[in-house]
Rosetta silent file (secondary structure, phi, psi, omega in degrees, C-alpha in Angstrom):
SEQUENCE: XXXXXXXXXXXXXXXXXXXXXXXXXXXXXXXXXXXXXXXXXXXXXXXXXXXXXXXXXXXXXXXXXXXXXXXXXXXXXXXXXXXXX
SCORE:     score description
SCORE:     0.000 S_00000001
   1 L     0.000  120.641  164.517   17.469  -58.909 -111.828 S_00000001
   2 L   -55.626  117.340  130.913   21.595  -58.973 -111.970 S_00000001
   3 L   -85.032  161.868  168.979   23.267  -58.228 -108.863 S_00000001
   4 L   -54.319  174.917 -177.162   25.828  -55.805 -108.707 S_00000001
   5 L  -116.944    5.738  173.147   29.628  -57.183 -108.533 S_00000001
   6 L  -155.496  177.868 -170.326   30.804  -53.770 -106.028 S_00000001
   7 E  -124.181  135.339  157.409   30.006  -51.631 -103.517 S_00000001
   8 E   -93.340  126.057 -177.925   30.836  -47.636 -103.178 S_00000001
   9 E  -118.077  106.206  158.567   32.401  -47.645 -100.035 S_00000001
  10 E  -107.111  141.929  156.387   33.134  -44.046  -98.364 S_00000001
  11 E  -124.327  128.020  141.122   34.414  -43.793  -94.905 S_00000001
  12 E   -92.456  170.089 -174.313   34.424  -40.331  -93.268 S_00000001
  13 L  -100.321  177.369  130.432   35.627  -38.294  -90.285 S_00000001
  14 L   -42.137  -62.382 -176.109   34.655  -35.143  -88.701 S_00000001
  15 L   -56.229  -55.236 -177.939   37.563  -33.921  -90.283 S_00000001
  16 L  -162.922  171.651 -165.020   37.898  -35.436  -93.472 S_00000001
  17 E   -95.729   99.073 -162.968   36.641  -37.931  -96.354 S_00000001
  18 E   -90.336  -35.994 -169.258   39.625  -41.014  -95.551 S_00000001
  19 E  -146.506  143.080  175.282   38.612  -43.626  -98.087 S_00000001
  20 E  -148.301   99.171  177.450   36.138  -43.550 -101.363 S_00000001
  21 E  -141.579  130.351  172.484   36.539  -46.826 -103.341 S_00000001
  22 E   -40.515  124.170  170.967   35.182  -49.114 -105.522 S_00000001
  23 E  -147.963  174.801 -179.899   35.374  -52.457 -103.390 S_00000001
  24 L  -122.374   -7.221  153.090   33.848  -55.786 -103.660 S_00000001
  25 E  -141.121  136.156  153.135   33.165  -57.087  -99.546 S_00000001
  26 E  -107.245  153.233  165.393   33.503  -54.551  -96.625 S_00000001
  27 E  -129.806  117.435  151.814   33.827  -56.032  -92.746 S_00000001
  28 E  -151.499  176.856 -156.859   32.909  -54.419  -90.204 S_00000001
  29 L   -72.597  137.586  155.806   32.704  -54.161  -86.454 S_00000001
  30 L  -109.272 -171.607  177.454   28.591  -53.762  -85.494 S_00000001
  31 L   -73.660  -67.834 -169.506   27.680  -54.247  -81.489 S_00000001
  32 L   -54.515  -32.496 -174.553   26.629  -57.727  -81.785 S_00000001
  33 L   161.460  161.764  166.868   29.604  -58.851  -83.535 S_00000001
  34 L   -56.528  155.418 -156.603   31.129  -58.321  -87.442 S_00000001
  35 E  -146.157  119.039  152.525   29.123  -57.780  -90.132 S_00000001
  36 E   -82.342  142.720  159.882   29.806  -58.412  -94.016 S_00000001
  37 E  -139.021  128.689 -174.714   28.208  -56.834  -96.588 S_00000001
  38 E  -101.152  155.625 -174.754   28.534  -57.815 -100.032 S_00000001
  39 L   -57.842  157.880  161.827   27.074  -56.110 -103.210 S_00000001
  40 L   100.786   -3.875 -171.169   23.427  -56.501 -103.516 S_00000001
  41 L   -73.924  159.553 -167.140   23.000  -56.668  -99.469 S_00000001
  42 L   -70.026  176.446 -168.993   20.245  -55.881  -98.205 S_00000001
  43 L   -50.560 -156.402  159.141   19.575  -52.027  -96.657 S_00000001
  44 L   153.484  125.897  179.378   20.549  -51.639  -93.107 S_00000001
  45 E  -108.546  149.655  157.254   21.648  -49.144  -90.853 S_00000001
  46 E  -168.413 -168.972 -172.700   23.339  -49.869  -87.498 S_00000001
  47 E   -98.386  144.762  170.303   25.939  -48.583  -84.681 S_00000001
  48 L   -47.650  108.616  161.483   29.366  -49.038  -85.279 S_00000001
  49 L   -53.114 -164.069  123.465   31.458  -51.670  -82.499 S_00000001
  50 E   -72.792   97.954  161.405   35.186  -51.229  -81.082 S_00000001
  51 E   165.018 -153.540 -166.766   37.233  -53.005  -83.527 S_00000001
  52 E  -102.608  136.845  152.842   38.683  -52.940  -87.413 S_00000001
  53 E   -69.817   68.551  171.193   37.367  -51.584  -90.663 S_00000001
  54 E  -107.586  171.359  169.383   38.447  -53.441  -93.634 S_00000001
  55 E  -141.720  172.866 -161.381   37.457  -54.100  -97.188 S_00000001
  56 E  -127.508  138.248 -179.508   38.567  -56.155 -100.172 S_00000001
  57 L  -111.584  154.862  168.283   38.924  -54.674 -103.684 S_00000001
  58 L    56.894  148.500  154.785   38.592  -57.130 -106.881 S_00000001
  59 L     9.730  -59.721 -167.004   38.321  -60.755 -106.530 S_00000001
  60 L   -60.832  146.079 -172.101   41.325  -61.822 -104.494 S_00000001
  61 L   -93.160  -52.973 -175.710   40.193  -64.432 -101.857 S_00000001
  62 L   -11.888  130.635  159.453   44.019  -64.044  -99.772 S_00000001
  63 L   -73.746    2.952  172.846   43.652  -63.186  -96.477 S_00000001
  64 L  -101.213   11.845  159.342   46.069  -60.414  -97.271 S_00000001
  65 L   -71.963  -62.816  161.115   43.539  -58.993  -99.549 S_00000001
  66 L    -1.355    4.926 -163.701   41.434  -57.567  -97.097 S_00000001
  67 L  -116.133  157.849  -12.799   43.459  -54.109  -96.471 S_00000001
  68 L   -80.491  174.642  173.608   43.395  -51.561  -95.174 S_00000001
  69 E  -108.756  151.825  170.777   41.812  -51.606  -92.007 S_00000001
  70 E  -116.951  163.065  159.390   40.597  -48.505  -90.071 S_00000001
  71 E  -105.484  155.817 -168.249   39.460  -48.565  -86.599 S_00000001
  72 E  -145.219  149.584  176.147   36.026  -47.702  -85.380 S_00000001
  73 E  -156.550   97.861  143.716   33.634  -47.143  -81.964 S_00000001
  74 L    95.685   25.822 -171.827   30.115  -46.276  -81.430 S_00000001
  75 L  -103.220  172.308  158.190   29.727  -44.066  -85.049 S_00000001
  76 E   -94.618 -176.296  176.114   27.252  -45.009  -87.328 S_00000001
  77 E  -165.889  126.991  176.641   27.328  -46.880  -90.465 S_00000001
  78 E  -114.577  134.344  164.513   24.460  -47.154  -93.426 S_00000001
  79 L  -146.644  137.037 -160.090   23.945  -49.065  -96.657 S_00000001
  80 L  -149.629  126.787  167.570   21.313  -48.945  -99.214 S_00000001
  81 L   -26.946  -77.155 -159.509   21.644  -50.668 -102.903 S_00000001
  82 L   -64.323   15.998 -175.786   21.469  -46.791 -104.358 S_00000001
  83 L  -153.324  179.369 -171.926   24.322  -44.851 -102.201 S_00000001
  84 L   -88.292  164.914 -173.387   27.250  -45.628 -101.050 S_00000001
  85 L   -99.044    0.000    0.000   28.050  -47.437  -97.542 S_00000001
């Protein structure tokens, strides 16, 4: 079985739906510490840390790929192969 090469990444608000993009690694803050997830990772649900949301679209390696960042504290955050994180 082929993994995928992306991820559907939505992040929402209360308010409003801030980012819906194709991407190829989100980072983000968990309790224990940051957490990547790359396509193909396994499920996982877990609570959100104090610190930055970013993700990387296409390829580029740069560390100035990696934008934008959001900030985040104590929400949740889910990912499963079929839906989006």
């Amino acid at each position: 079985m082929m993994l995928p090469d992306s991820i559907e990444l939505e992040v929402v608000t209360p308010e409003r739906q801030v980012v819906k993009e194709t991407v190829s690694e989100v980072q983000l803050p968990a309790l224990a510490g940051y957490l990547g997830v790359l396509p193909g990772h396994a499920p996982l649900v877990t609570e959100l840390g104090v610190g930055e949301l970013s993700y990387r679209k296409g390829k580029d390696t740069s560390r100035d790929a990696a934008k934008p960042k959001f900030s985040s504290q104590g929400h949740p955050a889910a990912w499963s192969p079929s839906s989006s994180m």
